[in-house]
Each structure stands twice: as structure tokens, then as C-alpha cells.
C-alpha atoms as an extended CHARMM CRD file, in Angstrom:
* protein
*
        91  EXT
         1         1  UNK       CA              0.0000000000        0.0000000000        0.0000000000  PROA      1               0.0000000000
         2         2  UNK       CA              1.0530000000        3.5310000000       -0.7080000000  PROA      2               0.0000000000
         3         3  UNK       CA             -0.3720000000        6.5270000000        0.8120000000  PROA      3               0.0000000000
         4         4  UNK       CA             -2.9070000000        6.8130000000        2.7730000000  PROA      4               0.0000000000
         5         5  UNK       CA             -5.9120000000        4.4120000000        2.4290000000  PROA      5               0.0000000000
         6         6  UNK       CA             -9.6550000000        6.3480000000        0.7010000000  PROA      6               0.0000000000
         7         7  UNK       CA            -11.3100000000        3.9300000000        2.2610000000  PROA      7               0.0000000000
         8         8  UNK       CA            -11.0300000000        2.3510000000        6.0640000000  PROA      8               0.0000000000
         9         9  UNK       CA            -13.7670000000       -0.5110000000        6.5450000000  PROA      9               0.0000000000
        10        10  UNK       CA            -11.6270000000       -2.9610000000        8.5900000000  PROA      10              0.0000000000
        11        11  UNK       CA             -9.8730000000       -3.0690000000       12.0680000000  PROA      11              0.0000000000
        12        12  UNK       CA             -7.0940000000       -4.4560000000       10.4890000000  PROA      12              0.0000000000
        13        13  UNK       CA             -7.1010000000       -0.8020000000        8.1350000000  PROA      13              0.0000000000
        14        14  UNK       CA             -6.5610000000        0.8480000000       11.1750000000  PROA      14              0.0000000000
        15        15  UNK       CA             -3.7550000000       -0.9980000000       12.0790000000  PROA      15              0.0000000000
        16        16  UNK       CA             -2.2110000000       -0.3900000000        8.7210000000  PROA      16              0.0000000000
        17        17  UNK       CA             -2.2610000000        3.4250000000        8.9670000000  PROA      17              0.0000000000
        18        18  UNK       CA             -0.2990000000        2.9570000000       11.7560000000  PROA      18              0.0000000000
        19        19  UNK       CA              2.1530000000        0.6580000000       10.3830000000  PROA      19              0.0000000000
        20        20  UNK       CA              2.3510000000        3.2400000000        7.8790000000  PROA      20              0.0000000000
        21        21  UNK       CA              2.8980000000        6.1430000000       10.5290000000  PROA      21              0.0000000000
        22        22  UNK       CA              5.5740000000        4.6590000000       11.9860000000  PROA      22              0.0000000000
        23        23  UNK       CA              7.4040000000        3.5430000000        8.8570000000  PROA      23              0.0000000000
        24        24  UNK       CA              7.2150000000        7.3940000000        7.6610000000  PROA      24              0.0000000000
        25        25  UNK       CA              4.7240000000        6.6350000000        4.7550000000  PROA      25              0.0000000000
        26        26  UNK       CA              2.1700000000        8.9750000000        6.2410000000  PROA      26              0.0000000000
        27        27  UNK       CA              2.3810000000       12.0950000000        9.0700000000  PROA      27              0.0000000000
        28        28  UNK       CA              1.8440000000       10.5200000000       12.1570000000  PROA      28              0.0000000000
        29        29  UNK       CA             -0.4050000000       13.3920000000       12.7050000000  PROA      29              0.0000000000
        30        30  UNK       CA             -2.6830000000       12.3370000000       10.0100000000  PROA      30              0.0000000000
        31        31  UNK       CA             -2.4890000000        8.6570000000       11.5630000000  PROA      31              0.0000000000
        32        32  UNK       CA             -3.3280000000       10.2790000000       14.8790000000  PROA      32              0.0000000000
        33        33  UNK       CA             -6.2000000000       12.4800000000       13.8110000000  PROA      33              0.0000000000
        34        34  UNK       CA             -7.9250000000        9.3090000000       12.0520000000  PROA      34              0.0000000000
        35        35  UNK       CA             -7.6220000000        7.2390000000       15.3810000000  PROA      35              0.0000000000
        36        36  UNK       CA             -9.3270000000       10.8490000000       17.2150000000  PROA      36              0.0000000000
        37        37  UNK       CA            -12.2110000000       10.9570000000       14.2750000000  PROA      37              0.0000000000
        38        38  UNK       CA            -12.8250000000        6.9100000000       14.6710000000  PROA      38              0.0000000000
        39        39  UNK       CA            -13.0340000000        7.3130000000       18.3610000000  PROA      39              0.0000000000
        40        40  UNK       CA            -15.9020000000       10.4110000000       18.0900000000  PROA      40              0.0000000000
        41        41  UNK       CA            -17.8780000000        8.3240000000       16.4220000000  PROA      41              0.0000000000
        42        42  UNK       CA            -18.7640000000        6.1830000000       19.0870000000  PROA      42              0.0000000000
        43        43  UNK       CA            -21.1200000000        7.8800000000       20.8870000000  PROA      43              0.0000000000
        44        44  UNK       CA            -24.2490000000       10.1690000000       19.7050000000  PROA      44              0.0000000000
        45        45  UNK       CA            -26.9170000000       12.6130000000       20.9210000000  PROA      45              0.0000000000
        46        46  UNK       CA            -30.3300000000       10.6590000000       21.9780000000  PROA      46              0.0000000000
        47        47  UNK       CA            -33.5930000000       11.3330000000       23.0180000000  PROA      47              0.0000000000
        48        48  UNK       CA            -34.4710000000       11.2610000000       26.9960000000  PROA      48              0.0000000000
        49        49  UNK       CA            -36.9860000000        8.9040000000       27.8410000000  PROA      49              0.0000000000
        50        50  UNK       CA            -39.0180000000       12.0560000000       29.6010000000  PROA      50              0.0000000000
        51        51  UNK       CA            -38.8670000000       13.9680000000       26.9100000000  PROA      51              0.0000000000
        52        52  UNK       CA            -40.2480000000       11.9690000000       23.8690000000  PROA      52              0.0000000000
        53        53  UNK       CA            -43.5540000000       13.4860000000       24.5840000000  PROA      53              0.0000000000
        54        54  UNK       CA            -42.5460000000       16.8910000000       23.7100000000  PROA      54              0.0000000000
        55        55  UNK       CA            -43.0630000000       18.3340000000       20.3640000000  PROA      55              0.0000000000
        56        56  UNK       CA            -39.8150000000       18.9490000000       18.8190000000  PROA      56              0.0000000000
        57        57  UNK       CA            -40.3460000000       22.8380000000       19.3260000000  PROA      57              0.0000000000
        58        58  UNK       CA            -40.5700000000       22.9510000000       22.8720000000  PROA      58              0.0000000000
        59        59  UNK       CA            -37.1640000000       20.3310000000       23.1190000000  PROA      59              0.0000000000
        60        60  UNK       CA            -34.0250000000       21.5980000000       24.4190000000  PROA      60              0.0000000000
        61        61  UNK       CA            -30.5100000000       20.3380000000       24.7630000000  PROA      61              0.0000000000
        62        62  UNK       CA            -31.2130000000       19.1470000000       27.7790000000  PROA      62              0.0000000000
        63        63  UNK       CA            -33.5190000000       16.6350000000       26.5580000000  PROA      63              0.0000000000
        64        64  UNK       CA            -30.7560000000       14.7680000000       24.9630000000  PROA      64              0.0000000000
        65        65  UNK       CA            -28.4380000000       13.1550000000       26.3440000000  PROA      65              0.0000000000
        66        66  UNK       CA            -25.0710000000       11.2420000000       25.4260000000  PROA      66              0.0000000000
        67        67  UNK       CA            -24.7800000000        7.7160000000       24.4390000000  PROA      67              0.0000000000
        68        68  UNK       CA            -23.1320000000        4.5370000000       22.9270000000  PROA      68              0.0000000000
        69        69  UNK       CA            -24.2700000000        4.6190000000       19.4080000000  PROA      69              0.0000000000
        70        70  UNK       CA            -24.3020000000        0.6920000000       18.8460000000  PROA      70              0.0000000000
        71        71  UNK       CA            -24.1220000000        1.3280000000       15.0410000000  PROA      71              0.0000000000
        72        72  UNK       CA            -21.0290000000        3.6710000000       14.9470000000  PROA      72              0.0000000000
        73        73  UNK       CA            -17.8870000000        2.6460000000       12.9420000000  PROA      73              0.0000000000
        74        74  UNK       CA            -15.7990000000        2.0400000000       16.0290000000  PROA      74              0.0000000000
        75        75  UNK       CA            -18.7490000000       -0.0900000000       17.6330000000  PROA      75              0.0000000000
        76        76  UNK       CA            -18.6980000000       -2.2640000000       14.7460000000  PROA      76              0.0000000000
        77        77  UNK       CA            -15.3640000000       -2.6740000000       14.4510000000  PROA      77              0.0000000000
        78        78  UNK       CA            -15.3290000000       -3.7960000000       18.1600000000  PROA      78              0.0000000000
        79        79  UNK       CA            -12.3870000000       -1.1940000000       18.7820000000  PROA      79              0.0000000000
        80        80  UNK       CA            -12.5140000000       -0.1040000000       22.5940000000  PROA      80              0.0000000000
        81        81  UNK       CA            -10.9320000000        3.0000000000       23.6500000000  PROA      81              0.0000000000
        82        82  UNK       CA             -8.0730000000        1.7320000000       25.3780000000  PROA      82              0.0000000000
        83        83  UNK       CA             -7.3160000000       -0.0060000000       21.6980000000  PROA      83              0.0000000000
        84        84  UNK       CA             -7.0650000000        3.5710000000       20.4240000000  PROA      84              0.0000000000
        85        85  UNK       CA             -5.0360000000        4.8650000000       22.8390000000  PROA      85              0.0000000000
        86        86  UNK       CA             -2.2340000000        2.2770000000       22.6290000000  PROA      86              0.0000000000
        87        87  UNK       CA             -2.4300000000        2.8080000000       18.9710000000  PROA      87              0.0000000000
        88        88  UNK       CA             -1.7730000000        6.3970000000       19.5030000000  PROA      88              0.0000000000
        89        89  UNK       CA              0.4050000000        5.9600000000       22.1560000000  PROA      89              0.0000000000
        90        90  UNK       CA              2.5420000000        4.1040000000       19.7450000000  PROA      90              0.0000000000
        91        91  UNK       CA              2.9490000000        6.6760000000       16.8190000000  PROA      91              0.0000000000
């Protein structure tokens, strides 16, 4: 592989881009900054229980709350964030 990858589907991607990081084939700050974007996926704005009977109008921030999006890329990929950190960690 040269460069840096269009197109990161697998864990094992991931690991690549930092293979590539630390053999000087990409900035390690471009390797970091992919690791930060995968791990900001994870979680996502949700509706409170109390407030689903509010009209979308009348809903503040404060209605939502933070949590695990199940679906999110790193979710999928089963990456936790001590995974990510090591990675980084190792750049």
C-alpha cells in the first residue's frame, strides 16, 4: 500500500495506517487524527426517555443526552478505547 488508504472498513485498516505512521509513509499526525475521528464516532446525541412526549419545538438540549451509538464505525469494528489509545500511544 502507498499513501494513505480512501477507504477504512476494517480493524485491520486501522492498524495499517499505523504501520504506515511509523514507517514514515504517512504524518503521524494524520495517523493520529484518524484514530481521534474513529473514536468520536462512538457515541451520539439521543432522546431522553421524559422527553419523547414533547413536540420537537418545545425540546431543548437538555432533553438529549449522550450515548453509545451501537451502530457507529468504532462499535462495529469492536475497537474499545483503550485499543485507540495504545495505537496512539505508539505513533
Amino acid at each position: 500500500m502507498k499513501g494513505f488508504p480512501k477507504i477504512l472498513q476494517t480493524k485491520e485498516d486501522y492498524y495499517n495506517v499505523v504501520q504506515l505512521a511509523k514507517r514514515g509513509d504517512i504524518s503521524r499526525e494524520d495517523a493520529a487524527r484518524t484514530l481521534d475521528n474513529l473514536s468520536l464516532t462512538r457515541e451520539s446525541f439521543y432522546l431522553r426517555e421524559v422527553s419523547a412526549g414533547k413536540p420537537p419545538e418545545e425540546q431543548t438540549q437538555d432533553d438529549y443526552e449522550k450515548r453509545v451509538d451501537p451502530n457507529s464505525q468504532m462499535e462495529r469494528l469492536m475497537f474499545t478505547a483503550e485499543e485507540i489509545n495504545k495505537l496512539k500511544e505508539g505513533l
